[in-house]
C-alpha atoms as an extended CHARMM CRD file, in Angstrom:
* protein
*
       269  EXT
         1         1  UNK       CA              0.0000000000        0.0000000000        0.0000000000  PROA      1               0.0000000000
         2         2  UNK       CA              1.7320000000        3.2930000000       -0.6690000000  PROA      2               0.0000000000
         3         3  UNK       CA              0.5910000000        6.6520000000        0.6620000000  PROA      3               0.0000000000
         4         4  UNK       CA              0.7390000000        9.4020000000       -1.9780000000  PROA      4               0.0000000000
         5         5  UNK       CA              2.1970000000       13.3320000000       -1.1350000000  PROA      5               0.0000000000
         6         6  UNK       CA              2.7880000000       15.8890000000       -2.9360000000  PROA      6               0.0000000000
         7         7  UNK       CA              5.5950000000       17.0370000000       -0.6610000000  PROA      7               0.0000000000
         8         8  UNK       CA              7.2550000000       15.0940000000        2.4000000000  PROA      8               0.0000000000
         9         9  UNK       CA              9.7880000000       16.4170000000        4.8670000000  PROA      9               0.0000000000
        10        10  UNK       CA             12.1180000000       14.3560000000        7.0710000000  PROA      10              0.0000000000
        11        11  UNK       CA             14.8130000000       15.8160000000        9.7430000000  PROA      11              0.0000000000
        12        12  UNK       CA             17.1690000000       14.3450000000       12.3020000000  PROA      12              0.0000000000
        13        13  UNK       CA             17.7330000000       10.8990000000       11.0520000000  PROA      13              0.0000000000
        14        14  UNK       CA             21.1140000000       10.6200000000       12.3570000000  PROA      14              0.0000000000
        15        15  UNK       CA             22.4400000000        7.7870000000       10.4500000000  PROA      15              0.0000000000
        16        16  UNK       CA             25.8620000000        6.4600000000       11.8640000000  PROA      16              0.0000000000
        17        17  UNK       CA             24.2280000000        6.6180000000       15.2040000000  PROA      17              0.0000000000
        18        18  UNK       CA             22.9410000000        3.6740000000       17.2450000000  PROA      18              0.0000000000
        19        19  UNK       CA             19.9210000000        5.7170000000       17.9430000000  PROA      19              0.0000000000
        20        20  UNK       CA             18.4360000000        6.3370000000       14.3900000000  PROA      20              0.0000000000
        21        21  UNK       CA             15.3780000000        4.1410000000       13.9430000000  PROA      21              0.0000000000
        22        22  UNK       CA             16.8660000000        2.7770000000       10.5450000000  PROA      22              0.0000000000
        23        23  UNK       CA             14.1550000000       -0.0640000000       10.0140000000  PROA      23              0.0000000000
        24        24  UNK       CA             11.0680000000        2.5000000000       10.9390000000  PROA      24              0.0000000000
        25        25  UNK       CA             12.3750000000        5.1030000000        8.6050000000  PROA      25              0.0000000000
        26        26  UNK       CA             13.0360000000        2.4020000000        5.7230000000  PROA      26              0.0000000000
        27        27  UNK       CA             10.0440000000        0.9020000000        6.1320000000  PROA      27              0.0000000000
        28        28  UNK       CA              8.5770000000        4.6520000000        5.7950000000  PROA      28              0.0000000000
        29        29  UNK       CA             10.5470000000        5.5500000000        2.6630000000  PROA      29              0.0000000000
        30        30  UNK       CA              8.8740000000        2.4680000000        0.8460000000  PROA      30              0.0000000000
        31        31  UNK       CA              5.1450000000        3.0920000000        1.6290000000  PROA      31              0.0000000000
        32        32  UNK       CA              5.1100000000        6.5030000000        0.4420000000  PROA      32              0.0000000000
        33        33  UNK       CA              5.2990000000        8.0850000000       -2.9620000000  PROA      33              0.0000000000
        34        34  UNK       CA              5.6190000000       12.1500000000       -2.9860000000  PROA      34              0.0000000000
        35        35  UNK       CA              6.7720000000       14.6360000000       -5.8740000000  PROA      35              0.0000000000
        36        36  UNK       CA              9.3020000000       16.3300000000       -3.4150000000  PROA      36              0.0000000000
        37        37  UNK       CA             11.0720000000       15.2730000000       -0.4350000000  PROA      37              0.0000000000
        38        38  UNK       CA             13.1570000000       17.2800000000        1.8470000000  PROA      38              0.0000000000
        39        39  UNK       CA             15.8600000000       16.2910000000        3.7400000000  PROA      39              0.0000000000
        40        40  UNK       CA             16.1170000000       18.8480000000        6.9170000000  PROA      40              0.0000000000
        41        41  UNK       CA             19.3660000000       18.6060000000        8.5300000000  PROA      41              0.0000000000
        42        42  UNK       CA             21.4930000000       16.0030000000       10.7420000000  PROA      42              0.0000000000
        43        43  UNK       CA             20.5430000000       12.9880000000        8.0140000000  PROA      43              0.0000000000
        44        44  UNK       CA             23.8150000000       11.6960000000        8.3510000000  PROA      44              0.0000000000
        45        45  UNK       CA             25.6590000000       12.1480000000       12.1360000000  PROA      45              0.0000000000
        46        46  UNK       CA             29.0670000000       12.7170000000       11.5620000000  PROA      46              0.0000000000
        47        47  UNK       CA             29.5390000000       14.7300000000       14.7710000000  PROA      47              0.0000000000
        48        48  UNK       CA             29.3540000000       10.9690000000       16.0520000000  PROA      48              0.0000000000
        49        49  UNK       CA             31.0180000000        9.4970000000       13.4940000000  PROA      49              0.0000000000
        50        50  UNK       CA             33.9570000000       10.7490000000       14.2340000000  PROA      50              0.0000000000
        51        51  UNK       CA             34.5040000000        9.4100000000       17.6500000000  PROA      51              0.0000000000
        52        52  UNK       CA             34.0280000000        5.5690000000       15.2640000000  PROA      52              0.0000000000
        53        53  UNK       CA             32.4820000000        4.4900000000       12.8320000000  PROA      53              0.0000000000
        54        54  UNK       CA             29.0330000000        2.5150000000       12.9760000000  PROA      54              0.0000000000
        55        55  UNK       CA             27.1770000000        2.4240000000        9.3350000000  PROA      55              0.0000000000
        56        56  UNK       CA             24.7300000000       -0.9590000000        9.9810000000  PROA      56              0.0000000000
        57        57  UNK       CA             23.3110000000       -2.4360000000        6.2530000000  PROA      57              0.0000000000
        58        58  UNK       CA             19.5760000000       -0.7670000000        6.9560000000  PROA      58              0.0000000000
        59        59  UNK       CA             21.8900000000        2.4320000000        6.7570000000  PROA      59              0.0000000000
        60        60  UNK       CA             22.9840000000        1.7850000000        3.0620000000  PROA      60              0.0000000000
        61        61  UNK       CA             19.8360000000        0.4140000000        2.2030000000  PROA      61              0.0000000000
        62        62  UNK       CA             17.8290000000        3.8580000000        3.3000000000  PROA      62              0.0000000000
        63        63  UNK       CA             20.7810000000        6.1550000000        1.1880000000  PROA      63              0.0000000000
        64        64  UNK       CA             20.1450000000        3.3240000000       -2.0650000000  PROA      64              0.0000000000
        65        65  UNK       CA             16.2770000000        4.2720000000       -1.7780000000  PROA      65              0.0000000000
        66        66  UNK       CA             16.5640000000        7.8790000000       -1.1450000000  PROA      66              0.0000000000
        67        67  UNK       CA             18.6150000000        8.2260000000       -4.5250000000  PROA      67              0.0000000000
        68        68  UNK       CA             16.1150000000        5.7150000000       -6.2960000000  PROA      68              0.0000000000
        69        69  UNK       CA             13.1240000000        8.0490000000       -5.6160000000  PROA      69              0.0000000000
        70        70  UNK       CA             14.9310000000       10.4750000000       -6.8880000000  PROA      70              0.0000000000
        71        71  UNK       CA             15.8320000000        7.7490000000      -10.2810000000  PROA      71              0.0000000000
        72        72  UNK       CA             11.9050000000        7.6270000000      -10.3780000000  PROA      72              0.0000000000
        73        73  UNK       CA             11.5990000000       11.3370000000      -10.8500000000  PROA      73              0.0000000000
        74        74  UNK       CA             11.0660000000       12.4680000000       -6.8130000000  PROA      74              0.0000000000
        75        75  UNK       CA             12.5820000000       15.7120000000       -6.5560000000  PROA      75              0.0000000000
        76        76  UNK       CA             14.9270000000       15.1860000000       -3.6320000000  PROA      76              0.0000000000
        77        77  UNK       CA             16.3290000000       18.4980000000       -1.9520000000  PROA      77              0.0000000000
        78        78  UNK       CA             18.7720000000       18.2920000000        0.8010000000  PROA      78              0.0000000000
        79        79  UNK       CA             18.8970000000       21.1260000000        3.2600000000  PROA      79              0.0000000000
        80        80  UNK       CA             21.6500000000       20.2500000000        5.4940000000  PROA      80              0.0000000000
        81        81  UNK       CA             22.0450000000       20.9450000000        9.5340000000  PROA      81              0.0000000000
        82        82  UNK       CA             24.5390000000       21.0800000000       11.9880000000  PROA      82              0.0000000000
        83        83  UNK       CA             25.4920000000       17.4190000000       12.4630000000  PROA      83              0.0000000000
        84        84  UNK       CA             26.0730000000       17.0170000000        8.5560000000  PROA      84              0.0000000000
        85        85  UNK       CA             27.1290000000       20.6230000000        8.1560000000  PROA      85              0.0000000000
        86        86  UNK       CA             29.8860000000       19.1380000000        5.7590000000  PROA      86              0.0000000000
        87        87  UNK       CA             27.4750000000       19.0770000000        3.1030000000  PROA      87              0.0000000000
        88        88  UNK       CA             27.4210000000       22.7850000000        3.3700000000  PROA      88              0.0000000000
        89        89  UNK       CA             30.4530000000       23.2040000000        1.7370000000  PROA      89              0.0000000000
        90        90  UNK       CA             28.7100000000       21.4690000000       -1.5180000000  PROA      90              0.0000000000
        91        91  UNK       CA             25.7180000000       23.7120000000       -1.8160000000  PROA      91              0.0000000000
        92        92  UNK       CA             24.4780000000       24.6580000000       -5.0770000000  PROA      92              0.0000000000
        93        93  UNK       CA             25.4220000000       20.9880000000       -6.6180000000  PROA      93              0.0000000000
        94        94  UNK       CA             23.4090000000       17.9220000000       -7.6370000000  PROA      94              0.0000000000
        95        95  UNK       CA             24.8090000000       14.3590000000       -6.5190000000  PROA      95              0.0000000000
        96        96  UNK       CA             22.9120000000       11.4750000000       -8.1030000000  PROA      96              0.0000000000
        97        97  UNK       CA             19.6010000000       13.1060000000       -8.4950000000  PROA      97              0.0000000000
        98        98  UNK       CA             19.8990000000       14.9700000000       -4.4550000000  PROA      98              0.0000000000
        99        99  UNK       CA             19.8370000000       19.0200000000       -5.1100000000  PROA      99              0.0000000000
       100       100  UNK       CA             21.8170000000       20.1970000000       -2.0920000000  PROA      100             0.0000000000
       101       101  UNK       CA             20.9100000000       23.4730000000       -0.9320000000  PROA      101             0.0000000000
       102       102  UNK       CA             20.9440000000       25.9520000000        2.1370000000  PROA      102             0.0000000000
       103       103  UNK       CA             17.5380000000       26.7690000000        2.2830000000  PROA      103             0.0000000000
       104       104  UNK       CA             14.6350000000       26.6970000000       -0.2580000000  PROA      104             0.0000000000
       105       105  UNK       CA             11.4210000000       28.1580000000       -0.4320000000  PROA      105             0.0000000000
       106       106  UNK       CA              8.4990000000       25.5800000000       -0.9560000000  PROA      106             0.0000000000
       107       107  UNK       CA              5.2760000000       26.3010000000       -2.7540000000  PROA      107             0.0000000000
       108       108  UNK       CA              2.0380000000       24.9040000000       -1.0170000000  PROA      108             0.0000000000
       109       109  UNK       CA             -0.5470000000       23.5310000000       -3.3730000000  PROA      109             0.0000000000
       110       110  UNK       CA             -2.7470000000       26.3180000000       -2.0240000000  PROA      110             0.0000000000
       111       111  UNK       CA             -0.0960000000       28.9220000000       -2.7580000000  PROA      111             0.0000000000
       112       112  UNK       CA              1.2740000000       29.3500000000        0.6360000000  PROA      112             0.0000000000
       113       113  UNK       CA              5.1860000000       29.9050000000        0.6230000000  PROA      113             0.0000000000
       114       114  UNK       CA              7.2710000000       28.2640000000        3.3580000000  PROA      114             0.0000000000
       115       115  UNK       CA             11.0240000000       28.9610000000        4.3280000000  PROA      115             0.0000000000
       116       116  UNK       CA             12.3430000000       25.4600000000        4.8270000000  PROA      116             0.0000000000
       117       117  UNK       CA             15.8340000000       25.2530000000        6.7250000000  PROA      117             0.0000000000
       118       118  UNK       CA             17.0090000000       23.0300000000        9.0850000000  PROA      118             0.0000000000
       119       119  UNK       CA             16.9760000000       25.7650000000       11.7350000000  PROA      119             0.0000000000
       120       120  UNK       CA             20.5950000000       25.3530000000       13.6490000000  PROA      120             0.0000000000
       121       121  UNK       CA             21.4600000000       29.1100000000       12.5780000000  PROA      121             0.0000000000
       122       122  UNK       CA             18.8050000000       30.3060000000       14.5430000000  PROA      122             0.0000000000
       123       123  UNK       CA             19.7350000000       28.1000000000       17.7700000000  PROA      123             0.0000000000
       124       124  UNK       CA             22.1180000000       30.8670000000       20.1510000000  PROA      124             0.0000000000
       125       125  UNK       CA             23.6870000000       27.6110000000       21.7650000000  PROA      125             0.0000000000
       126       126  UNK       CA             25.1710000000       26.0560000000       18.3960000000  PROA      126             0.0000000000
       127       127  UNK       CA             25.9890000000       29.5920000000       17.2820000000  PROA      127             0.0000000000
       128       128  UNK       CA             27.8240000000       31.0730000000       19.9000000000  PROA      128             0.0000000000
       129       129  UNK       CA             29.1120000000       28.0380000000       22.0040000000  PROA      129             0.0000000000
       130       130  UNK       CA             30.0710000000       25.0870000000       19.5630000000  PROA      130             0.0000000000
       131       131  UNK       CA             31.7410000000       23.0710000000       22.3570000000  PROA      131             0.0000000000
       132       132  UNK       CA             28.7960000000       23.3630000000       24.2470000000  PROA      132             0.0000000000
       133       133  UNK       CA             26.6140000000       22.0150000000       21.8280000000  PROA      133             0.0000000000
       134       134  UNK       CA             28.6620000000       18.7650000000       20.8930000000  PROA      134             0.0000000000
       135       135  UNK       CA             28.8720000000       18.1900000000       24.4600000000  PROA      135             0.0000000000
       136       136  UNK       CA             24.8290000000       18.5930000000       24.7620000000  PROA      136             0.0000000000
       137       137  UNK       CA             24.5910000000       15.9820000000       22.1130000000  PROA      137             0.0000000000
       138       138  UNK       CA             26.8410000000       13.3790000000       24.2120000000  PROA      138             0.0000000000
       139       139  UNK       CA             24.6010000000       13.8460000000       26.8570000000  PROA      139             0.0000000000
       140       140  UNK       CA             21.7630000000       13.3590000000       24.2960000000  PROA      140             0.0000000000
       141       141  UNK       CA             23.5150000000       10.3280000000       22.4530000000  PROA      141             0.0000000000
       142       142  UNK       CA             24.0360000000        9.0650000000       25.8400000000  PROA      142             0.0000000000
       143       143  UNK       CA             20.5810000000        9.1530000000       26.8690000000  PROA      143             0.0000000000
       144       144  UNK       CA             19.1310000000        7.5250000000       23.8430000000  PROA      144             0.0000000000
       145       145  UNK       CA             21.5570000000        4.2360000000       24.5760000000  PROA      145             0.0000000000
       146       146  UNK       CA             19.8990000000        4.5540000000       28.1220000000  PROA      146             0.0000000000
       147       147  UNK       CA             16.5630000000        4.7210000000       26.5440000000  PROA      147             0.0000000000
       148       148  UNK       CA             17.4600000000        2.1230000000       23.8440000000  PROA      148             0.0000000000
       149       149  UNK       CA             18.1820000000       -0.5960000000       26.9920000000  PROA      149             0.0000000000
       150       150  UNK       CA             14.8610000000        0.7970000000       28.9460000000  PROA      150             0.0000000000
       151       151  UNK       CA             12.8120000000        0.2300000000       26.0170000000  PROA      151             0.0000000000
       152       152  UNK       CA             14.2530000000       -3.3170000000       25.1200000000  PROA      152             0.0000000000
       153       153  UNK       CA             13.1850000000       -4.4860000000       29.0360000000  PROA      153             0.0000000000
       154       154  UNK       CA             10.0160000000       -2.7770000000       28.2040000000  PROA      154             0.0000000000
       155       155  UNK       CA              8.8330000000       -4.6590000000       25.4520000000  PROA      155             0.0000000000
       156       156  UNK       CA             10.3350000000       -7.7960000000       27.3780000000  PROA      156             0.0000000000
       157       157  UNK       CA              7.6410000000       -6.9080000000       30.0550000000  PROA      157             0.0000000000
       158       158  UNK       CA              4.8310000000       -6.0390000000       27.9520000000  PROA      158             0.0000000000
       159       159  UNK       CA              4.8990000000       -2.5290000000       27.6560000000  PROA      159             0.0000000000
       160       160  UNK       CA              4.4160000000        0.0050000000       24.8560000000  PROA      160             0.0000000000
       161       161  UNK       CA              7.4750000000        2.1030000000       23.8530000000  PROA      161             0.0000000000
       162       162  UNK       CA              8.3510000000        5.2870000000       25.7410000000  PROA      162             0.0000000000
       163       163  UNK       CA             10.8310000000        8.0390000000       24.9220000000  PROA      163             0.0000000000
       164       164  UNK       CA             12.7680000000        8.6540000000       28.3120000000  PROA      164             0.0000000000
       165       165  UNK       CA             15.5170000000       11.0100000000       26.1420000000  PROA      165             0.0000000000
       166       166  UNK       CA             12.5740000000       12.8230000000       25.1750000000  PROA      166             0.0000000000
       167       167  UNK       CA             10.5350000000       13.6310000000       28.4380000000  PROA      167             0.0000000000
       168       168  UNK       CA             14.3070000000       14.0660000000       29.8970000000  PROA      168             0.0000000000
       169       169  UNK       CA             14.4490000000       16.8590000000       27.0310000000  PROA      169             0.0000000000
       170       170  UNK       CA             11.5540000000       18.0150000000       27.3650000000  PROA      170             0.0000000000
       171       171  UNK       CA             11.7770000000       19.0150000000       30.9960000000  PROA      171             0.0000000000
       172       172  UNK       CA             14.9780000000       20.1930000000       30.8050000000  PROA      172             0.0000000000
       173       173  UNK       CA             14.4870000000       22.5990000000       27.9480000000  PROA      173             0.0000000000
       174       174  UNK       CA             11.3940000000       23.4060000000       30.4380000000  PROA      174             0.0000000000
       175       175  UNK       CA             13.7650000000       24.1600000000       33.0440000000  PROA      175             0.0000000000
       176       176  UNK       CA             16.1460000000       26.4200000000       31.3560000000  PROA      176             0.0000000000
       177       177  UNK       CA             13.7480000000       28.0180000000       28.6990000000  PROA      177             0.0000000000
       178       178  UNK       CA             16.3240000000       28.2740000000       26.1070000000  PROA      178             0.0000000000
       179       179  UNK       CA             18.1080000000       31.4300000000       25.6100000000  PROA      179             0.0000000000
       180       180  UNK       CA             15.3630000000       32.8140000000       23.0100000000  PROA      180             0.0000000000
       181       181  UNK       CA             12.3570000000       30.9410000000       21.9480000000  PROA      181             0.0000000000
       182       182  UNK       CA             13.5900000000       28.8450000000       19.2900000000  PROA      182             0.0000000000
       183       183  UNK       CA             10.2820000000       28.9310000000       17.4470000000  PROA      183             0.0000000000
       184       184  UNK       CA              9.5040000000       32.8350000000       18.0860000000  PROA      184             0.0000000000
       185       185  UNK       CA             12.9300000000       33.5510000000       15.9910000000  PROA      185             0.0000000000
       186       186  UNK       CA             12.3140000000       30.5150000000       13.3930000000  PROA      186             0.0000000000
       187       187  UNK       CA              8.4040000000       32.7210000000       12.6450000000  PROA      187             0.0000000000
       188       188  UNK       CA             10.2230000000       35.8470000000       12.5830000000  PROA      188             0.0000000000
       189       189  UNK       CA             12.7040000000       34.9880000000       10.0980000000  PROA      189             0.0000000000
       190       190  UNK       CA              9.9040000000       33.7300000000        7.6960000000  PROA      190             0.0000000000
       191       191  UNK       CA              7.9840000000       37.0240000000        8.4650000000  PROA      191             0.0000000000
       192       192  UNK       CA             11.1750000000       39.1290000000        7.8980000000  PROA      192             0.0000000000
       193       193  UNK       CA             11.2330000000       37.1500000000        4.3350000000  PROA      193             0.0000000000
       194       194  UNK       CA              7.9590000000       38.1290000000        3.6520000000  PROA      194             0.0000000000
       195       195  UNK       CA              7.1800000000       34.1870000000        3.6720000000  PROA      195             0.0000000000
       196       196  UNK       CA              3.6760000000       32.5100000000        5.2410000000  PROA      196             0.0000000000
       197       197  UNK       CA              5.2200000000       29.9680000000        7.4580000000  PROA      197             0.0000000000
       198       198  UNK       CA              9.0040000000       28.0560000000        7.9130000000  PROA      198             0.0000000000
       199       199  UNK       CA              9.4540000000       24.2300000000        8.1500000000  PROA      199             0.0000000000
       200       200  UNK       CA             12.6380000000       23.0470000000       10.0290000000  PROA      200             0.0000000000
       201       201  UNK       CA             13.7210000000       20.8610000000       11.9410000000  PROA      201             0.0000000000
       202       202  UNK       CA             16.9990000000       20.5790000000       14.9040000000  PROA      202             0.0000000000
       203       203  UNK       CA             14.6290000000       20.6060000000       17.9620000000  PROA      203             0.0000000000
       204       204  UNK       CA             13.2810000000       17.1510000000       17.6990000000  PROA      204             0.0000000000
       205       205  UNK       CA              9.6110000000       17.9320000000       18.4860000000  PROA      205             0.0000000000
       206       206  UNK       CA              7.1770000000       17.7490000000       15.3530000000  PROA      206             0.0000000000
       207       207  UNK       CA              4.4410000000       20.0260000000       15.5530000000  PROA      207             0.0000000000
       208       208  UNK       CA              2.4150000000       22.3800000000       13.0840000000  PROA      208             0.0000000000
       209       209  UNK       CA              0.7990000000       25.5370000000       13.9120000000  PROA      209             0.0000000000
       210       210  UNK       CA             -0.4220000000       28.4400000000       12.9860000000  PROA      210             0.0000000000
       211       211  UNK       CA              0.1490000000       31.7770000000       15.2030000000  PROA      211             0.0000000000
       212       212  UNK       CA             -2.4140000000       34.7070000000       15.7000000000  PROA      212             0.0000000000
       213       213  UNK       CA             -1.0810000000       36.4100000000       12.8110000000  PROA      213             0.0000000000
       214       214  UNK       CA             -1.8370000000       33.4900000000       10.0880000000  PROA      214             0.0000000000
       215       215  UNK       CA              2.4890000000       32.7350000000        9.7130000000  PROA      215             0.0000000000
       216       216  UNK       CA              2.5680000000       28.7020000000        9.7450000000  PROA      216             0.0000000000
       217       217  UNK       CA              5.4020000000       27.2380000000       11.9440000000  PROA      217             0.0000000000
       218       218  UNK       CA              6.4350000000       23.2230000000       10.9880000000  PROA      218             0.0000000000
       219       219  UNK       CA              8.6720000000       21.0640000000       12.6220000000  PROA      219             0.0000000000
       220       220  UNK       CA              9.8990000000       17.5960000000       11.3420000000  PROA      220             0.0000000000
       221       221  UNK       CA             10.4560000000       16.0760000000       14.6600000000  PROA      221             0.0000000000
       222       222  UNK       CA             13.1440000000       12.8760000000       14.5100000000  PROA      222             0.0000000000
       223       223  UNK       CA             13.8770000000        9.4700000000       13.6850000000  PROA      223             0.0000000000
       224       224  UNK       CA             15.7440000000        8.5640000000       16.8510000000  PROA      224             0.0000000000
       225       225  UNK       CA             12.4280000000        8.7590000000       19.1270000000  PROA      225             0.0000000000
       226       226  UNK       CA              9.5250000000        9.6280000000       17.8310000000  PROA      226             0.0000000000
       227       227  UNK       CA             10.0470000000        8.5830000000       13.6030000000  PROA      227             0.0000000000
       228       228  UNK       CA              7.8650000000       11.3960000000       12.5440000000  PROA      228             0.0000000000
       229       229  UNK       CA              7.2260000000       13.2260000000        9.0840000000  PROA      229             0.0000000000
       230       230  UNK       CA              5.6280000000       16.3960000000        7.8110000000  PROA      230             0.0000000000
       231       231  UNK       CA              3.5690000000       15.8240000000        4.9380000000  PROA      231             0.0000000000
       232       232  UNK       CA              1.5010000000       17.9880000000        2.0990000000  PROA      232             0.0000000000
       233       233  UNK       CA             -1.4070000000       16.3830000000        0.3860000000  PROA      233             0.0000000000
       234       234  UNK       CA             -2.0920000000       16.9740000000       -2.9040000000  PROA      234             0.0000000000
       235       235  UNK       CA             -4.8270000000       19.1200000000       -2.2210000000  PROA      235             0.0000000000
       236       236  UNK       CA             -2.4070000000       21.3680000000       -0.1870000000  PROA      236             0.0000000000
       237       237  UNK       CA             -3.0900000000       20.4770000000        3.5450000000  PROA      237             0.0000000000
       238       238  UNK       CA             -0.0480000000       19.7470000000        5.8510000000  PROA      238             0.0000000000
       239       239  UNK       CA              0.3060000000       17.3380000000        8.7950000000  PROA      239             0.0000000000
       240       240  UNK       CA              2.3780000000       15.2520000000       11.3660000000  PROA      240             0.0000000000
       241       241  UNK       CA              3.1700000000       11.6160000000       10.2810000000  PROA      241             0.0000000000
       242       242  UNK       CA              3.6970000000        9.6370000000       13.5560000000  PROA      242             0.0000000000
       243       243  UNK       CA              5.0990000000        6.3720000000       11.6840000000  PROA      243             0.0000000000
       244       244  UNK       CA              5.1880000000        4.3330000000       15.2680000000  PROA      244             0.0000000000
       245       245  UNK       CA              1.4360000000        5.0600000000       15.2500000000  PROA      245             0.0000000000
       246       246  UNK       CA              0.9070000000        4.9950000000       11.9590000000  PROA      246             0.0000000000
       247       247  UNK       CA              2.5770000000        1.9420000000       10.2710000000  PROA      247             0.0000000000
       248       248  UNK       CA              0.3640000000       -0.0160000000       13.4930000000  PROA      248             0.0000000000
       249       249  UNK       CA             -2.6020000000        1.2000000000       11.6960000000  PROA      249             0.0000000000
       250       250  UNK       CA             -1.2100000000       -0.1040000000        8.6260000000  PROA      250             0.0000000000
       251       251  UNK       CA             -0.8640000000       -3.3620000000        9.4670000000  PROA      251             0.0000000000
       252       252  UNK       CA             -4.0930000000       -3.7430000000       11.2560000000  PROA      252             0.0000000000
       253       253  UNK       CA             -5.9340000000       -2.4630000000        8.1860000000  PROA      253             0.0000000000
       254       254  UNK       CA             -3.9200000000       -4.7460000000        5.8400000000  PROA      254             0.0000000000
       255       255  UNK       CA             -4.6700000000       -8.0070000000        8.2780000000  PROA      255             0.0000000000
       256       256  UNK       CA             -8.5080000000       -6.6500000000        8.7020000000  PROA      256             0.0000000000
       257       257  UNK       CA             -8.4670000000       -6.7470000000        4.0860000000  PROA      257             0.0000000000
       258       258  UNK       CA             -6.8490000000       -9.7310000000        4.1150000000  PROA      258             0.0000000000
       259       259  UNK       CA             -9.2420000000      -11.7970000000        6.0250000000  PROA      259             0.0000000000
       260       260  UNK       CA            -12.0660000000       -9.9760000000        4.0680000000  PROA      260             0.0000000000
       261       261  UNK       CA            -10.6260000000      -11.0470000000        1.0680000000  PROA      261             0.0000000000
       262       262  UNK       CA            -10.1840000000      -14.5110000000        2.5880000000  PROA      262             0.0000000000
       263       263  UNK       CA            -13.4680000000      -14.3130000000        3.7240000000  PROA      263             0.0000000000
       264       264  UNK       CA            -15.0210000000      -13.8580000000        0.2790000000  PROA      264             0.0000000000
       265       265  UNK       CA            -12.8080000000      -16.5760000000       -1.2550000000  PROA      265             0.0000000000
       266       266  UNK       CA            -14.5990000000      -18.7080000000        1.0280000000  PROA      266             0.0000000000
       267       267  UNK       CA            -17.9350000000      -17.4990000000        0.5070000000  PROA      267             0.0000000000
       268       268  UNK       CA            -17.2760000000      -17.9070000000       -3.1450000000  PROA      268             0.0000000000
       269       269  UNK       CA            -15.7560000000      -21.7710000000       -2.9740000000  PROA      269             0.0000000000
């Protein structure tokens, strides 16, 4: 079954890391079809790749179907982050069908135009204190191993899974309320571009919403906890895909068909 988009946007993958939900994100990548996808930032981790290297098969296999979307015509635009700010250095070419760019402006179906950046610029803890920030992601890499173990007793036990990094996250970003409201500055930029909304992604926390003033602010969320999307329908509406949730539904759908279809066959004999 394959879910059809006009536009799909995916941040924070963090291949090379132990923590990247490589099997959720494949499995993803072959139920949809979509005209463009963007690739948000911190795809590839190679703040952690340099302390070793750890690229697992599923990791290949996701970078092989990325690049054969883009055989089949997908228009694939990579917008890279922090964590695979290498890339930046490459901006303005094409490798194997990927456009790599710094930003881009994205066209709704409905007309609405959206900044789309990965959103690091904007973040006064990456920008002014570098060490600081690869030491917050130790912490943060360390926390999803933690999480990864807590998880794997969890399921042992019965349990549905749980994102301890995140609710850690959460409350300490609670705590400490940033330096600036990441999301304030993110809907100010687009404003100051004369743009209706901005997409991006860094944060980890997938949302869409719309402020008093009508500017639309998107986030792409992860693929190390909580595997989710943004997505445009062809008709122009944009949402959160929450693949944990949603490839459950899947499957209970596609069992539900099947034993209507077997249902009928038996009928029919």
């Amino acid at each position: 079954m394959k879910l059809k988009y006009r536009t799909v946007w995916i941040s924070d993958v963090h291949l090379g890391t132990r923590g990247c939900k490589d099997e959720y994100l494949l499995d993803f990548l072959r139920h949809i079809e979509c005209e463009r996808l963007y690739l948000v930032g911190d795809i590839i981790d190679f703040w952690k790749l340099k302390s070793g290297v750890y690229w697992p098969r599923l990791h290949n296999e996701i970078v092989r179907t990325v690049m054969a979307m883009a055989a089949r015509g997908t228009r694939v635009i990579y917008i890279p982050g922090n964590h695979d700010e290498i890339f930046r250095g490459y901006i303005g070419t094409v490798f194997n069908g990927i456009e790599i760019h710094a930003s881009a402006v994205h066209e709704t179906a409905t007309g609405r135009r959206l900044l789309v950046l990965h959103g690091d610029e904007f973040d006064g803890v990456v920008c002014s204190s570098r060490w600081l920030a690869v030491l917050g992601s130790g912490a943060y890499d360390f926390l999803i191993e933690v999480n990864r173990w807590f998880n794997h007793v969890r399921r042992i036990l019965g349990f549905p899974y749980w994102s301890m990094s995140a609710y850690v996250k959460h409350k300490v970003k609670n705590a400490v309320n940033f330096i600036f409201d990441f999301e304030r500055v993110l809907i100010h930029e687009a404003h100051e571009q004369n743009l209706d909304g901005v997409i991006c992604g860094h944060i980890h926390h997938a949302t869409i919403r719309t402020t008093e003033h009508g500017t639309l602010y998107g986030n792409c969320g992860d693929w190390v906890e909580s595997c989710t999307a943004l997505v445009e329908s062809h008709a122009g509406a944009l949402s959160v895909i929450r693949w944990l949730e949603e490839s459950t539904q899947l499957l209970e759908d596609s069992a539900l068909e099947t034993r209507a279809d077997n249902g009928r066959l038996a009928t029919t004999n």
